[in-house]
C-alpha positions in Angstrom: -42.0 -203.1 -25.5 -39.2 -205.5 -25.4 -35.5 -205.2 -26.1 -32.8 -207.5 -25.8 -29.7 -206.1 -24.3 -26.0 -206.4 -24.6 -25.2 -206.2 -20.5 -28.9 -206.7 -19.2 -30.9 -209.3 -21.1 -34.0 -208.8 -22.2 -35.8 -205.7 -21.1 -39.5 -203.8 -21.3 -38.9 -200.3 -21.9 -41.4 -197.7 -22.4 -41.6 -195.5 -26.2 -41.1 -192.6 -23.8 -37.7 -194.1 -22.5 -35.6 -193.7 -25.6 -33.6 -191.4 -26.4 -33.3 -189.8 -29.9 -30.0 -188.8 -31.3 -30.8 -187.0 -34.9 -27.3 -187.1 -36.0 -26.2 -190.5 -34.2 -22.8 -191.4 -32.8 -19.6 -191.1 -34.1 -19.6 -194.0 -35.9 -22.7 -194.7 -35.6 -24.5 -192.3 -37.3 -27.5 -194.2 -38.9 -28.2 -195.4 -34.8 -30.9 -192.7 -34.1 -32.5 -194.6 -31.0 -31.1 -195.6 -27.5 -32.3 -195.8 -24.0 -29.7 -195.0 -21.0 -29.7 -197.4 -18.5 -28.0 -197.4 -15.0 -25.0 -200.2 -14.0 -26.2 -201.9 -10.8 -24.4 -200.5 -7.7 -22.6 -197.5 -9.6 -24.8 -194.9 -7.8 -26.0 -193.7 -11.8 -22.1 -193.0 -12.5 -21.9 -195.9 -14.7 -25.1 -196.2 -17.5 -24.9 -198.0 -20.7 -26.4 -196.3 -24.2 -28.0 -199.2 -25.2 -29.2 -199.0 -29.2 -33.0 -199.9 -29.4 -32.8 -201.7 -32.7 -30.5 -204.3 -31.2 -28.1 -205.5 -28.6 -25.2 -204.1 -30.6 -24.5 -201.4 -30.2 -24.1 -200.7 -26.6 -21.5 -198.0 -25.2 -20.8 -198.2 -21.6 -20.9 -194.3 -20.5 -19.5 -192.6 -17.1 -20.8 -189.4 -15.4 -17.9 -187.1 -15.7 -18.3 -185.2 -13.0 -17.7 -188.0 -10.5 -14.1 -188.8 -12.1 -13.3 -184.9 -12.7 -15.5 -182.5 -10.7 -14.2 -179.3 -12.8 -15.3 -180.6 -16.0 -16.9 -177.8 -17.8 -18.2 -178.9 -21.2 -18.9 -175.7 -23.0 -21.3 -176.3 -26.1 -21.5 -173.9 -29.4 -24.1 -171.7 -29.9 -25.9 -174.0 -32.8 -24.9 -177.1 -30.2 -27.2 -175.2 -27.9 -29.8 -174.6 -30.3 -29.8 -178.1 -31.3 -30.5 -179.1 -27.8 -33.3 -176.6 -27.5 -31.4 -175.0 -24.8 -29.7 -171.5 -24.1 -26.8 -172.7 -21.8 -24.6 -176.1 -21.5 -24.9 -176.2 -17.9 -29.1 -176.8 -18.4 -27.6 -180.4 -19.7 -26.7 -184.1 -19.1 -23.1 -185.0 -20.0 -21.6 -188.2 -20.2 -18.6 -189.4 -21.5 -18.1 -192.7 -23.3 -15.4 -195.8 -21.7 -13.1 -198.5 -23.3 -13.3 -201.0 -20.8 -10.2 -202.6 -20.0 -8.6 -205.2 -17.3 -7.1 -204.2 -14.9 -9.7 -201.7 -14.7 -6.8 -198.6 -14.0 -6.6 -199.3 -18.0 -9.9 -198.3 -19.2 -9.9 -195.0 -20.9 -12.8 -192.1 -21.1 -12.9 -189.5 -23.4 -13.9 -186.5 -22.2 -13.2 -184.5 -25.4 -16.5 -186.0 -27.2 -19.4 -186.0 -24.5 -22.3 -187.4 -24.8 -24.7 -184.6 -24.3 -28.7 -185.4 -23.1 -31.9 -182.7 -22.9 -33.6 -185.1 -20.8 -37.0 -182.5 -21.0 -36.8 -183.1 -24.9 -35.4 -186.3 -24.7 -32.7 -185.9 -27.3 -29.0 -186.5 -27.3 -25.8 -185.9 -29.4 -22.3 -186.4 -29.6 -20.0 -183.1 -29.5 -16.6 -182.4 -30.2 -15.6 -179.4 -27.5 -13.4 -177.0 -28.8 -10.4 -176.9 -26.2 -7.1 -178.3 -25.6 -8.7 -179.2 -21.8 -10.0 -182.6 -22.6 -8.3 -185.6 -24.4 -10.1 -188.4 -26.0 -8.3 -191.1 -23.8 -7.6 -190.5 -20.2 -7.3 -193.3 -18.4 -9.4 -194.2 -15.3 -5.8 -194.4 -12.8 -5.7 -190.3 -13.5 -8.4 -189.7 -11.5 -8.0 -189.7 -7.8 -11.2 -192.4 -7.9 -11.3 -194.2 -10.9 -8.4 -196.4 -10.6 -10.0 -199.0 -8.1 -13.8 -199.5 -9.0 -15.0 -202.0 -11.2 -16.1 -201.2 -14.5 -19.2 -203.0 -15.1 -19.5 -205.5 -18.4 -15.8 -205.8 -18.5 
């Protein structure tokens, strides 16, 4: 199949690349369909949730874990069931980024992950229920983030 992209042109993607998200985004909700595709040179760090019914909309997503090493997303009970899983750590998490110049700008939010079963191929959006996590850090908090490039900026 062929998609056209927001950050990557056309592509050919598989049926059993997407992604489905049952609930949608925040925002987004009636977007049920998305494939995640790596940013070139951002070692898988930097992946865009590109929507398979168009080029819009396209969310540019960030591993957390390489901007905060002690993240620990901790998912409800019915979150968990959701996912067909018994514990959060058995999951993908990504966290969505405003892209900004200079790049030190950009914000993540790591309050609302992304959350992936890549075995089921399935996602959702979660709200975690903690003070921890913010829904706009900037990049320049993290010992890392403030000099790479953000890709599509």
């Amino acid at each position: 199949m062929q998609l056209n992209t927001k950050y990557f042109g056309q592509i050919a993607y598989a049926p059993e690349d997407v992604l489905d998200f049952p609930d949608g985004l925040f925002g987004f909700e009636s977007e049920k369909r998305f494939l995640l595709l790596p940013f070139s040179g951002s070692q898988g760090n930097m992946l865009c949730l590109q929507s398979v019914s168009a080029p819009s909309p396209a969310f540019i997503l960030m591993n957390p874990f390489s901007l905060k090493p002690d993240y620990r997303p901790v998912l409800s009970r019915e979150e968990l069931k959701l996912m067909g899983v018994s514990q959060s750590c058995e999951l993908c998490y990504y966290v969505m980024c405003v892209a900004k110049e200079p790049v030190g700008e950009s914000t993540v939010n790591l309050r609302c992950p992304v959350v992936v079963n890549p075995e089921l191929r399935r996602g959702t959006q979660v709200i975690l229920d903690t003070t921890d996590y913010h829904m706009r850090h900037r990049l320049e908090e993290f010992s890392n983030g403030g000099g790479e490039s953000v890709a599509g900026s």
